[in-house]
N, C-alpha and C positions, 0 to 999 in steps of 0.2 A: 504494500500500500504506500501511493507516496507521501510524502511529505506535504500537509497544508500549507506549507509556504513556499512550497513550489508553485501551487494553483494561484495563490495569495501575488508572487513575482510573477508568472506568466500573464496573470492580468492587468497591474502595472504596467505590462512591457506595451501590452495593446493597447492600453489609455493613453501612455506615452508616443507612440507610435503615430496614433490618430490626431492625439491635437500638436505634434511639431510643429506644425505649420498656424498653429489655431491657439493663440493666448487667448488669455479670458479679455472680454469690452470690460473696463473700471469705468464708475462714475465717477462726479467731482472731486467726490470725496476722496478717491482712490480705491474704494468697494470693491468687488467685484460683484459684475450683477448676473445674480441667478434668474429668478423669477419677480414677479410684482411691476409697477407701471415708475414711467420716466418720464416725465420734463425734457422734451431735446431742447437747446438753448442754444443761439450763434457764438461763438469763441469772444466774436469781438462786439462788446454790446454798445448799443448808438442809435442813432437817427433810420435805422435800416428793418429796426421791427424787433420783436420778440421772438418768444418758444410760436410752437407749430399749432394748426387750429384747422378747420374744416370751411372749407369759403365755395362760393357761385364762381360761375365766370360767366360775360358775356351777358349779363341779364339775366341769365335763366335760374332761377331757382335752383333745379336739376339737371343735371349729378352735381354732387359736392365731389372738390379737391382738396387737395393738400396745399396747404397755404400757410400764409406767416403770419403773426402778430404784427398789425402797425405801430403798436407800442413797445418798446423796449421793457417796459415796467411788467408787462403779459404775460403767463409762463404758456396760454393757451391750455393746449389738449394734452395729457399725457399718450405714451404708447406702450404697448406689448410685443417682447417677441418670444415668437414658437417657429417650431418646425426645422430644427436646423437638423442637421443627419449625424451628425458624430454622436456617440451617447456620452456627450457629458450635460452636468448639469448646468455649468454656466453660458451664460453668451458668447461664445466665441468668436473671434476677429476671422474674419476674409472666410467667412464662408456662409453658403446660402441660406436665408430664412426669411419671416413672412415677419411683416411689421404690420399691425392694427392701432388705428386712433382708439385708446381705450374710452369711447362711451358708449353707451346702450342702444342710445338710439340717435336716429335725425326725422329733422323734416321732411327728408326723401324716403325713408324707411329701408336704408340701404344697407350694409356692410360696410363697414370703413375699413378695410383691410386696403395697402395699398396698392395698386393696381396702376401699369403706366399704358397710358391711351394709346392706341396705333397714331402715326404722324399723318398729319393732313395733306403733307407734301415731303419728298425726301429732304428741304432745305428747315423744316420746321421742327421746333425742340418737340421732346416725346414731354408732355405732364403728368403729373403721377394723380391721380383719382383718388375717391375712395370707391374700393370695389369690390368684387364677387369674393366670397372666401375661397381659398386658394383648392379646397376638395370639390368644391359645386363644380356639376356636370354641363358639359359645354359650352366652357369657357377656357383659356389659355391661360394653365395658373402659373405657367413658367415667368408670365409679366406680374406677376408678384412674389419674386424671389428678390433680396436684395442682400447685400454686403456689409459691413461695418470694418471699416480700415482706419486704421493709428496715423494720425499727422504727427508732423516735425513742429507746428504751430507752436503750440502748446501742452503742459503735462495732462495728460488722459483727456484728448482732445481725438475727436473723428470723424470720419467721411461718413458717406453712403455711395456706395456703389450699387450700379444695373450690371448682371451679369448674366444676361440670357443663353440658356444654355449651355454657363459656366465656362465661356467664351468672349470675347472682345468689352470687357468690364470698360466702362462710361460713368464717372461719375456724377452725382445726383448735384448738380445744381440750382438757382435761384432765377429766375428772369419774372418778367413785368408782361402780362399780355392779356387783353381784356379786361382791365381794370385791377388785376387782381397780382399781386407777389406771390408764384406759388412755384413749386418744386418740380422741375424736370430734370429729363436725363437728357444730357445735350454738351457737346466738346465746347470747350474756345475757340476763339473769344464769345459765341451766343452765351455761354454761361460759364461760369468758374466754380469749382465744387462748394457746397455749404459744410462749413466744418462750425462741430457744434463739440456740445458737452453735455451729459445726463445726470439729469437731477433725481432724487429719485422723489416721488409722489403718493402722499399718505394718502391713506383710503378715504379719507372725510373730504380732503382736495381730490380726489377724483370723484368721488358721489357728486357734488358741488357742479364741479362741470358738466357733469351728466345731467341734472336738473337743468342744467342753465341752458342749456340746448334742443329741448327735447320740444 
């Protein structure tokens, strides 16, 4: 019979093995985040807006996107992620999973999970929605898979990345269109990535929001 701490190292060696490539996302704090809801927030805070929120474009009510606070003082919407494939327990960096606006409900009675739109033209940035949950049938849940990559900016400071089909990764940038500041996937110069920092957000502040929208 072997040895329990055979079984015990062989399976360190696979945890190990799996996340090489994969550190855990830290919040502000330096955390590490497992489970529960974030605050994204811009690195460099000013005149350019706040945390992340659920907005129109173009007049129409419907669909809601992924959008910015106009107030820097705003934490917005908090978010969730799931679904990533390695089995560990925390968030980990540069690899795929599914980010959700954590509220319960909207005006449109949609899924906020996010979801990035087909382009209206091949010169035109992709925006990221709030959209279908990534298991619902007959939809492309590959456009809601995304990235969390470490900047040089600042300490536990990060990207978003589009990496469809886990192939030619696009950073998640900011642009202005239809009235609205809201988050695409799109190269430079159209957009420069948004690099942010996570908060993390108690349960009373995120009930809060969820009321306040509904």
């Amino acid at each position: 019979m072997m040895n329990p701490m055979f079984y015990f190292l062989l399976a360190l060696t696979a945890v190990l093995a799996t996340t090489a490539n994969a550190g855990p996302v830290l919040d502000i704090d330096g955390d590490i985040i497992f489970h529960g809801s974030y605050y994204v927030i811009p690195v460099i805070r000013g005149p350019e807006g706040g945390g992340l929120t659920l907005t129109p474009r173009n007049g129409n009510q419907c669909p809601l996107f992924i959008g910015q606070e106009r107030s820097e003082v705003e934490r917005g919407i908090p978010v969730k992620f799931s679904n990533w494939r390695s089995r560990v327990g925390f968030v980990p960096e540069s690899e795929n999973l599914n980010i959700k606006m954590d509220v319960e409900a909207t005006i449109c009675a949609q899924s906020t999970y996010w979801w990035v739109t087909p382009a209206p033209s091949h010169w035109r940035s992709l925006f990221i929605a709030a959209g279908p949950k990534p298991e619902a049938g007959g939809e492309d849940s590959s456009r809601s898979f995304f990235q969390i990559r470490k900047t040089e900016t600042k300490l536990n400071a990060y990207k978003f990345a589009f990496c469809r089909d886990g192939n030619d990764c696009i950073d998640v940038g900011k642009n202005v269109e239809g009235g609205v500041q809201g988050l695409v996937v799109s190269r430079p110069p159209f957009a420069t990535p948004f690099e942010v920092v996570f908060v993390k957000a108690t349960e009373k502040q995120t009930s809060s929001k969820t009321m306040s929208i509904i």
